[in-house]
C-alpha positions in Angstrom: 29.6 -14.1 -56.4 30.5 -10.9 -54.2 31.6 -11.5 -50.4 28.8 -9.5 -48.6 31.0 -8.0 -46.2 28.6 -6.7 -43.7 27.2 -10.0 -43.2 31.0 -11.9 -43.2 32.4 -9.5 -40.9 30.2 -10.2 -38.0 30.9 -13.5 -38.6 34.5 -13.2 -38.6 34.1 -11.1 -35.1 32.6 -14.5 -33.5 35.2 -16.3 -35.3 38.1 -14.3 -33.5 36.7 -14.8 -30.4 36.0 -18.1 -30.2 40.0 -18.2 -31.1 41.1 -16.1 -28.7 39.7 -18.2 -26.4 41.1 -21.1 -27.6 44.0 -19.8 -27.8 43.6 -18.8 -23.8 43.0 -22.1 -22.9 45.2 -23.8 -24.8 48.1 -21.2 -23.2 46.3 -22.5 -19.7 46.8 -26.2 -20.3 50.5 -25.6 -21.0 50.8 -23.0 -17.7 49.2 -25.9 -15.3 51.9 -27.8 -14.9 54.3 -24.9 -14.0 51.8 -24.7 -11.2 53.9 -27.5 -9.7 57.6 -26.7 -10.4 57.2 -24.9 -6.6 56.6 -28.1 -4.9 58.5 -30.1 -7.4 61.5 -28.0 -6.4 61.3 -28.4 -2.8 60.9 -32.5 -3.0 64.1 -32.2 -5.0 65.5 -30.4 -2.1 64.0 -32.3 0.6 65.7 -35.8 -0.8 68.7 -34.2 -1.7 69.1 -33.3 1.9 68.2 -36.8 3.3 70.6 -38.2 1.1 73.5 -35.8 2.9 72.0 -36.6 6.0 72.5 -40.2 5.6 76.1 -39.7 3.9 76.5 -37.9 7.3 75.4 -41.0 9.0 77.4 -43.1 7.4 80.6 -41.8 7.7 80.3 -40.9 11.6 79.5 -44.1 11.4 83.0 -44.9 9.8 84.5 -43.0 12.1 83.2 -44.7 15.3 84.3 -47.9 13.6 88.4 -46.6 13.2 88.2 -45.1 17.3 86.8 -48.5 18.3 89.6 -50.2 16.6 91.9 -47.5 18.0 90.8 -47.9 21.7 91.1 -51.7 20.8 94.6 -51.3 20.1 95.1 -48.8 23.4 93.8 -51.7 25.3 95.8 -54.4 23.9 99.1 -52.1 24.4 97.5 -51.0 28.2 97.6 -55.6 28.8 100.9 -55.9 27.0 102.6 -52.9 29.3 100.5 -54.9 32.8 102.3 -58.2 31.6 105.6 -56.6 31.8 105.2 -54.8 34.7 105.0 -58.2 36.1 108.8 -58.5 35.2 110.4 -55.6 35.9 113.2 -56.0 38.5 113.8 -52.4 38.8 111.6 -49.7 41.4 112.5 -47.5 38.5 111.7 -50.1 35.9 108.0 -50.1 37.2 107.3 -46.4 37.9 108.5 -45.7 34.3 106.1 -48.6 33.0 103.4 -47.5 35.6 103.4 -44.1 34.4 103.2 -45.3 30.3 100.0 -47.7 31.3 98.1 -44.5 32.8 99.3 -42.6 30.3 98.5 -45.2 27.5 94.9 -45.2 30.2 94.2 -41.7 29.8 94.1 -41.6 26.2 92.0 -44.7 25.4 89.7 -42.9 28.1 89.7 -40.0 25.5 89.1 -42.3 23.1 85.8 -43.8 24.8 84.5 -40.5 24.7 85.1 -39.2 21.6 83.3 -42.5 20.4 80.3 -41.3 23.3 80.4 -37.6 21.6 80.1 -39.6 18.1 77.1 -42.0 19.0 75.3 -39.0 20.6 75.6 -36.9 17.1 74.5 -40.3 15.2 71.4 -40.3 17.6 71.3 -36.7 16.6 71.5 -37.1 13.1 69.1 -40.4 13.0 66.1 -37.9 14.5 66.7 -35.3 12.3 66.6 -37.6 9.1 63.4 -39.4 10.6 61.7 -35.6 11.0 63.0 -35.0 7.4 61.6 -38.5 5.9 57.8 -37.2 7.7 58.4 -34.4 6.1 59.1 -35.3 2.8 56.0 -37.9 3.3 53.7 -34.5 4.1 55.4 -33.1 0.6 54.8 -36.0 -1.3 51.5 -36.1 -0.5 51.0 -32.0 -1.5 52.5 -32.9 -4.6 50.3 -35.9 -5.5 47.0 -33.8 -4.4 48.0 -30.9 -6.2 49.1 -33.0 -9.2 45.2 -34.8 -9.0 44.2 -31.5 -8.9 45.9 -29.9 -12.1 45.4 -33.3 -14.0 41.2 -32.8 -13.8 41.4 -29.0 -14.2 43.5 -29.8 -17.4 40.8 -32.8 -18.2 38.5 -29.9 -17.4 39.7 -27.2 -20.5 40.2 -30.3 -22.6 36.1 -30.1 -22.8 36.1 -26.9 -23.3 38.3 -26.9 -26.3 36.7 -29.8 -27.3 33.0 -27.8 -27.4 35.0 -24.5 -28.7 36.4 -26.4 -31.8 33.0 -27.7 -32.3 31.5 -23.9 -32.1 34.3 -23.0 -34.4 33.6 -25.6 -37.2 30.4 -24.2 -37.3 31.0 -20.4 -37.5 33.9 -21.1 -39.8 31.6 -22.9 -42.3 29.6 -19.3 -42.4 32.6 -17.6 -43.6 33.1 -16.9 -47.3 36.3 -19.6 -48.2 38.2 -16.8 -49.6 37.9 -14.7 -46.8 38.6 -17.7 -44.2 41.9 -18.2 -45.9 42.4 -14.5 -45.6 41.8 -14.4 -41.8 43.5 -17.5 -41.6 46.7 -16.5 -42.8 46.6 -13.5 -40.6 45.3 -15.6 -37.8 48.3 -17.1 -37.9 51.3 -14.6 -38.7 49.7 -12.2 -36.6 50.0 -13.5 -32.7 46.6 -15.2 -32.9 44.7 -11.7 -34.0 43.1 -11.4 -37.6 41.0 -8.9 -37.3 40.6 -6.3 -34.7 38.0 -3.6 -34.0 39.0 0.4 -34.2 39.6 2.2 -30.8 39.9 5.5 -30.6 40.3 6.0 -34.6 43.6 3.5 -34.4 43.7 0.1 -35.1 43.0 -2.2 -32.4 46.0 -4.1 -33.0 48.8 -2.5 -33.9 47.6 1.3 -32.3 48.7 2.7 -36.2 46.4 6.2 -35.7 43.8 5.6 -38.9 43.0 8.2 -41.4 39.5 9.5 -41.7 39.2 7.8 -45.1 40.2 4.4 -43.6 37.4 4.9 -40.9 34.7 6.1 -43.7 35.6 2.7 -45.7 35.1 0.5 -43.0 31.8 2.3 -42.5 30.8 1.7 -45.8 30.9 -2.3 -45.2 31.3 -3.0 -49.2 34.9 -4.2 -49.0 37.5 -5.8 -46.9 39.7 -2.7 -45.1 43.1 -3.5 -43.5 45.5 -1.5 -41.4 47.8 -0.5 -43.5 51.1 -1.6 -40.9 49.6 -4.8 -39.1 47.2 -5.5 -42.0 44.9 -7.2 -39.8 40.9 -6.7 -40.9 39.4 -3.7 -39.5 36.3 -3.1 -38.1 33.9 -1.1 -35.6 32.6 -1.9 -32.8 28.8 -0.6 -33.0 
């Protein structure tokens, strides 16, 4: 039985769009997630620099540890130097020892406030990672809402696909199974176009300028026309 091309090729024209759109919102569901790389990025960056803020933390935290122990040790040496100035015999004897215990004084004093200067930038440091950690809470949150949010959009164009397929089942089962395979094939070596109207006297896929023979066979509706670089079905517009 002959394909009656004028009434296939209509056909064929609902067929491509219903796969073009498809194909749109299949492309979407794949693009939604990208939607929250942005965010995604940003927590990474937020935790990342908690993590050096606590590392900070921890070893000024260190640090204050070793100068305790160091003004520890000052301390010890400042009693050790008062018990022998107990003993000296000497005027000269003491001065010398006086002068080493002030001396020995003066520098554990240092000591006391370098530990001061290094509780002070802990304090510091402890506000700044406790106005990072509400921030990262505010984050958190934008990503879980926007997350919600792509996840029912997605859910969304999952219907529509859903009711598309179904409209294509049914336009496909119109089409002539030799043709189907035909636009098929096409369909799918050709970006997702089969069959494409003329624009301008060029085909509306690949642009190839169509001879005026080419455009008077389409007219005529009694065969199947291809563009003769794309080969994609050809048709026009009316």
């Amino acid at each position: 039985m002959a394909i009656d091309y004028a009434q296939q090729i209509p056909i064929l024209v609902k067929l491509q769009k219903i796969d073009s759109l498809l194909s749109e919102l299949r492309a979407e569901i794949e693009r939604k997630p990208q939607e929250l790389e942005g965010i995604k990025s940003e927590l990474e960056d937020k935790k990342r620099q908690l993590d050096k803020i606590q590392e900070d933390i921890k070893k000024i935290k260190v640090e204050v540890k070793q100068k305790e122990l160091e003004l520890k040790s000052g301390e010890n040496e400042v009693k050790k130097l008062q018990q022998q100035l107990m003993q000296v015999k000497t005027n000269k004897e003491y001065k010398s020892l006086l002068s080493e215990i002030e001396g020995k004084k003066a520098d554990n004093s240092l000591i006391e406030d370098n530990i001061l200067d290094l509780m002070e930038e802990i304090d510091k440091k402890e506000m700044e990672l406790n106005a990072e950690k509400e921030n990262l809470k505010k984050l958190e949150a934008e990503y879980n809402r926007q997350e919600a949010k792509i996840k029912s959009e997605i859910s969304e164009i999952e219907k529509q696909i859903q009711e598309k397929q179904t409209q294509r089942s049914q336009i496909a089962s119109q089409v002539d199974p030799q043709l189907l395979a035909i636009y098929e094939r096409l369909l799918k070596n050709r970006g997702g176009l089969a069959i494409v109207p003329v624009i301008n006297e060029a085909c509306g896929g690949c642009h190839l300028s169509l001879r005026p023979q080419v455009i008077n066979e389409i007219k005529r509706k009694d065969q199947l026309v291809t563009c003769e670089r794309c080969s994609r079905i050809l048709y026009l517009d009316e």
